[in-house]
N, C-alpha and C positions, 0 to 999 in steps of 0.2 A: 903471147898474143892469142896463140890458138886455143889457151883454157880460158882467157876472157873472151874469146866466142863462144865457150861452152858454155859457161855461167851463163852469159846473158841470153843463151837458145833457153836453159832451164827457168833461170830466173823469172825475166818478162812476163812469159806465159802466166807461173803462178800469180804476179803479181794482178796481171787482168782476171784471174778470174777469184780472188781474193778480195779484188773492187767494188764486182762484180755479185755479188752476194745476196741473196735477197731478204736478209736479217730486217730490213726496214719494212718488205711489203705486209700488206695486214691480209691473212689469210679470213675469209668469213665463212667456216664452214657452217654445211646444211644443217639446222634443228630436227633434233630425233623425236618426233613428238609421239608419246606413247598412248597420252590421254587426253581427252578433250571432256568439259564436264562443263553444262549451260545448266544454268541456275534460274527459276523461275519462279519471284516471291508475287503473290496478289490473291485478293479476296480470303485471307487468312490461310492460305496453302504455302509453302514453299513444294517444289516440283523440282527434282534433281535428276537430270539426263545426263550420261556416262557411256561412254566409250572407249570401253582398254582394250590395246591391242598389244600386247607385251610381246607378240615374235614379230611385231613387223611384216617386214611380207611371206613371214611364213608362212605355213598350212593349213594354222588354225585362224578362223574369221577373230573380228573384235570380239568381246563381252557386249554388248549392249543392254544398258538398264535406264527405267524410267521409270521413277516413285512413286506419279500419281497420274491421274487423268486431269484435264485443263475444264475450267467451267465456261461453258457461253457464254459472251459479253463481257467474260472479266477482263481486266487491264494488267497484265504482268511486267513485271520490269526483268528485267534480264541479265545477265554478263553470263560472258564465256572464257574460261579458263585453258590455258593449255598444259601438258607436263610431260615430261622425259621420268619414267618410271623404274628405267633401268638403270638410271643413275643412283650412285650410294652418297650421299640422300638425295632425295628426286629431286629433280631439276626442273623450277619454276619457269616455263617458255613465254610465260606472258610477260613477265620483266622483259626480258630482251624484246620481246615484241614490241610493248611501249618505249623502249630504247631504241630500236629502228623503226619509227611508227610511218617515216614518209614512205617504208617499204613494206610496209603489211597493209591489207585488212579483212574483214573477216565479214561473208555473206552468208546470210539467210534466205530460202527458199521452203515453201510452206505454198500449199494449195489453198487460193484465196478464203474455200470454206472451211478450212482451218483457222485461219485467221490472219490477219496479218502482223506486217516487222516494221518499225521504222527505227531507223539511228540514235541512238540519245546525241542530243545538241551540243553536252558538252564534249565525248568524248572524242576529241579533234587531235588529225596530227598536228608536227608544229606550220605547217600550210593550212590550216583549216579544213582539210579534209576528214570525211573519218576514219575512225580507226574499225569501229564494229565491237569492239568488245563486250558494250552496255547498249541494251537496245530497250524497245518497247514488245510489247504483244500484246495481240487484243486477241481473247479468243472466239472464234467462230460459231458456224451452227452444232446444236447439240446433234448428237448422235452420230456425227463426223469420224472418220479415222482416216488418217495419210502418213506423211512422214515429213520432218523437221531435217532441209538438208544446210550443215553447216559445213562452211567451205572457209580454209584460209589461205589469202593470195600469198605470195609473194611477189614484190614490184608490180604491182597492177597499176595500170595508166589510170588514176585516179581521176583523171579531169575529162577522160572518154563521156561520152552521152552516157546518161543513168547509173554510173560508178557511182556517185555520190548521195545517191538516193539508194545503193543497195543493190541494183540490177548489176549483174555478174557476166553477162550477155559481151559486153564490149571492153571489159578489164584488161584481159591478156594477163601476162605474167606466169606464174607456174604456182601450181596447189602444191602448198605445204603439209596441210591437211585437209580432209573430206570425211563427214560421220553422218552418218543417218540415222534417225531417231523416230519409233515409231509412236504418232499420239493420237489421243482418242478425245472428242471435245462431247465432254457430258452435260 
């Protein structure tokens, strides 16, 4: 009798925490995003803006590069790209982004005489909200210089006042990433 008390002191226990297991939960870790690269095709230019930051929060700032200068009044189309660089082979972040799309999106900020952003119409999560990916630009006045600031949410309150037009003001949620892009409108 007194070793089937012992068994069952030892046994039980394992058995709870053998139950107990979390083999079912889904872990969603953090995206390492190493690059970010907004593409801007119109008026026979394509314009390739890049941000690599290969250590992360290390000591060295990103790389920041930008192809060309934007023209006045042109109309560009846009997307923006994300990527994990450090991965063997890189690891495309915009797949998953369009794979969690109710939990991303991606804002643009640009001083009006720069020009402005709006949303392209298709690119919607599966709620109709957008994603940010593909956007518009119109570029501003000539002789202009500022900077193109790209932000991507995470969980941002998509249905907040001006989320859905772009304004980042009332999103909430946590930046996954932030790049700065310096442009000049000729």
């Amino acid at each position: 009798m007194k070793n089937l008390k012992l068994i069952a002191l030892f046994v039980i226990p394992a058995l709870i925490l053998t139950s107990c297991s979390n083999e079912d939960t889904v872990v969603n870790e953090e995206e390492v995003i190493t690059t970010v690269t907004t593409t801007l095709t119109g008026g026979g230019q394509v314009i390739t803006l890049t941000s690599r930051d290969l250590d992360g929060d290390g000591p060295n700032a990103p790389i920041v590069t930008v192809s060309g200068n934007l023209v006045s009044g042109t109309t560009y189309t846009g997307t923006t790209t994300f990527s994990n660089e450090l991965a063997d082979p890189a690891e495309d972040i915009t797949a998953e982004i369009l794979e969690e799309n109710l939990d991303h999106q991606v804002f643009y900020f640009l001083n009006a005489t720069l020009g402005t952003v709006t949303y392209d119409p298709t690119d919607l999560d599966s709620e109709g909200n957008p994603i940010g990916l593909n956007f518009t630009l119109v570029a501003g006045t000539s002789g202009t210089t500022g900077t193109l600031t790209v932000t991507l949410r995470h969980l941002p309150n998509k249905t907040a006042p001006g989320v859905s037009d772009g304004s980042i003001t009332n999103a909430a949620g946590n930046t996954d990433a932030e790049v700065y892009f310096p442009l000049t409108v000729n």
